[in-house]
N, C-alpha and C positions, 0 to 999 in steps of 0.2 A: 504494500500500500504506500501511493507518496505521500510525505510528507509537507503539508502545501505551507506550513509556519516557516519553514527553512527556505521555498521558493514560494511563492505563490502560481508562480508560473512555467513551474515544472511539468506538469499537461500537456502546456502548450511547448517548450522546447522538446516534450516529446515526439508530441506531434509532427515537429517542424525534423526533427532525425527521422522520421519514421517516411517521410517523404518525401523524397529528396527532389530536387528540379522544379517544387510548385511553390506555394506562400512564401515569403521569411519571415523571421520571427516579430518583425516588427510590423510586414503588412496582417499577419495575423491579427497580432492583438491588435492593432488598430480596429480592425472589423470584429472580433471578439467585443473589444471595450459599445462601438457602437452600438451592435446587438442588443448588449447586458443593460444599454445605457436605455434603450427600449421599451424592453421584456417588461411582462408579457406580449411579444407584440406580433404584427403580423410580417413574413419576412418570406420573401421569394429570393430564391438562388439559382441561377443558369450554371447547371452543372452538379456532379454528384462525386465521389471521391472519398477518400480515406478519410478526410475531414470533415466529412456530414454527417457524423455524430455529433461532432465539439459544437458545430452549428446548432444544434438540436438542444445538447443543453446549457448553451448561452441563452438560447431562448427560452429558459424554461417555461412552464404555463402558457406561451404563446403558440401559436399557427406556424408552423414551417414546410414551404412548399419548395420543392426540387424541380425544374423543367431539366429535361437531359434526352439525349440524340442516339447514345451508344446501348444497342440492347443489353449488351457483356457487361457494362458497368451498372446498367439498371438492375439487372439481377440479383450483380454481386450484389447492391447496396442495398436490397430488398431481401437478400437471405442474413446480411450482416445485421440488418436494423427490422425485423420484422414490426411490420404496419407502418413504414415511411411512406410520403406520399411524395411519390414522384412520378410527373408528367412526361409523356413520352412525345416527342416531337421530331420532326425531322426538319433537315437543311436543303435547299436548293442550289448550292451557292457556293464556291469557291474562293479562296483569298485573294487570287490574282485577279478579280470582279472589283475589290472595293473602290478604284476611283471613278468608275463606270459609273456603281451604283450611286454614291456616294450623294446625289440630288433626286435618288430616284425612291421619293418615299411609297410608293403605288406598289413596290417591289421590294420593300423592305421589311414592311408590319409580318410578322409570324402570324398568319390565319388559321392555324391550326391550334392555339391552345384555349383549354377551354372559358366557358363565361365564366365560371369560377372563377379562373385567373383574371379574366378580361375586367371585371364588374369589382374586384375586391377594391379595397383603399387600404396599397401596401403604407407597413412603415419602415421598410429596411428593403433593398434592392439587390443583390449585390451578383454581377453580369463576370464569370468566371469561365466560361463555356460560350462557343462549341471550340474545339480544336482551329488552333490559327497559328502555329510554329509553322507549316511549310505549306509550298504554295498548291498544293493537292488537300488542304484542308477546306472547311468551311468560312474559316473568319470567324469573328463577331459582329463582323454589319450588322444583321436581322438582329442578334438580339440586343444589343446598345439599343439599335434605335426602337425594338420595339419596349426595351425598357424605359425609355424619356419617355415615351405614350404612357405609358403603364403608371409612372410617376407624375404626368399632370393631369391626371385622372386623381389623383392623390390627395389628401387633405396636408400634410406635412412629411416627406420622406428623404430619408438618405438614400444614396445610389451610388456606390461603390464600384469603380471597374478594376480590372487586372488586368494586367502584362502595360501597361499604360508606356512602357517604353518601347512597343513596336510601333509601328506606323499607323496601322490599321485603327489601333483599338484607341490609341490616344488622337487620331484626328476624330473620329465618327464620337468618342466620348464629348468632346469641347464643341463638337459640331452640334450636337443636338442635345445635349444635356447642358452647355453652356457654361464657357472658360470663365464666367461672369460667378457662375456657382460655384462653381469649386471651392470648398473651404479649407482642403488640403491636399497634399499627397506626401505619399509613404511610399519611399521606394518605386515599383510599377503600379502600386494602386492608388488610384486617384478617388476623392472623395466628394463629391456633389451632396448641396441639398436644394432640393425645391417646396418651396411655399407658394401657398395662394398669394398674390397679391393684398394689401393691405388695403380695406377701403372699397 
C-alpha cells in the first residue's frame, strides 16, 4: 500500500512510470488538480488508456465519459474497469488532411456521438485522442473542434488539449477554442476555459 503522507503524489508518479511516451508528471497533475478542482462533476475524455482509472477517481461522485476509436483499447478498458462508459466512434480522416480541413467546419463536427454527449453541459473536456504521431493517423481535427462545440454548448468548462507541441493539435486548439482563452499550458497541454459571456 503507498504511502500518500511521504508523497502525496506517489499514484500519480506511478502512473506517469507505468506509461511511458504519454502524460508527464506535470501535465498530469495539472488535469488531475483541474478534475479534483470540479468533482463531482461532469467530464468527457477523447480517449481511453492506462490512465482512465486515475480519471475516474479524480472524479469521484461525478459522470465520467470516455469517446475512443480503437476497438483493442475499448475492450481492454472495459475488462480492466468493469461498467466504464465508453463511447465508441470512429474517424474519417487522416493527419496529412489538417490544413485542408482546417476552415472546413461542415466536415469537422463528429456526427456520430450520441445526444447524450451532444445535449450534456460538460465541466471538464479534456481532447487526448485519436492517434496523431504519424501521418497515416487520424489527427485530432474532429475532435478539438468538435470539442469547442461541445464546450459553448456549456455553462462554465475547462478544455484541456494534449501533444499541444505538434502542429496539428496546437493550431486547431487556438483556432477554435481560442489563444484569447487559454489560461495556461503545461508542457504539451494547453488549458482553455470558456464562459458564457457576462450580461
Amino acid at each position: 500500500m503507498t504511502d500518500h503522507s511521504i508523497d502525496p503524489d506517489q499514484d500519480l508518479r506511478d502512473l506517469v512510470a507505468s506509461n511511458p511516451g504519454q502524460g508527464t508528471f506535470e501535465e498530469y497533475r495539472h488535469l488531475r488538480n483541474v478534475i479534483r478542482a470540479k468533482a463531482p462533476a461532469r467530464v468527457l475524455i477523447f480517449g481511453v488508456g492506462r490512465d482512465s482509472q486515475y480519471w475516474l477517481d479524480a472524479n469521484e461522485g461525478g459522470r465520467t465519459v470516455f469517446v475512443e476509436h480503437e476497438p483493442t483499447w475499448i475492450g481492454m478498458t472495459r475488462d480492466l474497469i468493469p461498467g466504464v462508459d465508453v463511447v465508441q466512434v470512429s474517424y474519417d480522416t487522416v493527419r496529412t488532411q489538417w490544413k485542408a480541413l482546417l476552415e472546413r467546419r461542415d466536415l469537422l463536427f463528429m456526427d456520430d456521438l450520441p445526444d447524450r454527449i451532444l445535449a450534456e453541459n460538460w465541466d471538464v473536456i479534456f481532447v487526448d485522442s485519436p492517434q496523431g504521431g504519424s501521418r497515416r493517423r487520424p489527427g485530432r481535427m474532429k475532435s478539438i473542434y468538435t470539442a469547442s462545440v461541445l464546450a459553448r454548448r456549456s455553462t462554465d468548462v475547462e478544455v484541456l488539449v494534449h501533444d499541444c507541441h505538434r502542429p496539428v493539435e496546437a493550431t486547431y486548439a487556438h483556432r477554435y477554442l481560442g489563444a484569447e482563452r487559454m489560461v495556461e499550458q503545461v508542457a504539451g497541454l494547453r488549458h482553455y476555459r470558456l464562459r458564457p459571456p457576462v450580461g
